[in-house]
N, C-alpha and C positions, 0 to 999 in steps of 0.2 A: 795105335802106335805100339812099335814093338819096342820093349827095353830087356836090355843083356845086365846082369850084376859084374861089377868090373870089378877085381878081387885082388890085393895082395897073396903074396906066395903061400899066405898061412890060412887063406878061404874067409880071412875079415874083409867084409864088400865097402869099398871106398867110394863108392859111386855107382851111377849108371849110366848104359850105352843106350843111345838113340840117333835115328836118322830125325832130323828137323821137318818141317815143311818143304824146304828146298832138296831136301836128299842129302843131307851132308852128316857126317858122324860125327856126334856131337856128346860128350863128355859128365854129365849131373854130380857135380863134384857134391861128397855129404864133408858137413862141418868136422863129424868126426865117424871114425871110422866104427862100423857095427859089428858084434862079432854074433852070427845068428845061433851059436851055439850056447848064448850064454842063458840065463836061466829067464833076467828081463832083459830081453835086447836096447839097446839104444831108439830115442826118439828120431827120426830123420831131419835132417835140415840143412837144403842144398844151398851153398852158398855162392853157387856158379855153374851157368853152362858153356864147358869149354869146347871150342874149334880148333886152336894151334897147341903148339908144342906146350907140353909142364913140366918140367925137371923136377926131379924127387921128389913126389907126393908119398909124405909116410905115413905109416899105418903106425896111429896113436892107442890103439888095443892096448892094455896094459901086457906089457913083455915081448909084444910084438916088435916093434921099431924097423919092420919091412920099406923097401921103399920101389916105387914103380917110376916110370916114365911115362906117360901119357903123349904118343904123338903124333902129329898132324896129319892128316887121310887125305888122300891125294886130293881128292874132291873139294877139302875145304883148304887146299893147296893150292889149286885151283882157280878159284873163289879171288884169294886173295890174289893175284897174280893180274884177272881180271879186272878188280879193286882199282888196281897201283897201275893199271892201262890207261882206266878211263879219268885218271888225272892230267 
């Protein structure tokens, strides 16, 4: 399985990118954000794997306070749409 480092504007990795089992892009939100440039980096610890939209996930780096949007991939747009049919 492939994973992408997903990154605030200042290169501290907020999470990671992965396709699922089913093919969908899928989000590995970390607790807090890691900055690899630091001497000891942060311990990992994902506290969610997201599929739809997340409004302002910030980058807790000290002095960072970056903020991203994470959002929905068609695929897992998709997905849901399908969902809300087969009701």
């Amino acid at each position: 399985m492939n994973f992408t480092q997903w990154r605030c504007r200042n290169g501290h990795v907020l999470g990671q990118v992965r396709r699922n089992g089913r093919g969908i892009r899928q989000l590995l939100l970390y607790r807090r954000a890691v900055d690899l440039s630091a001497e000891s980096p942060e311990q990992v610890d994902i506290i969610g794997e997201i599929e739809g939209t997340v409004l302002r996930i910030r980058c807790d780096v000290s002095g960072c306070d970056e903020v991203r949007t994470w959002e929905i991939g068609k695929d897992a747009a998709q997905r849901v749409r399908t969902m809300y049919a087969a009701e």
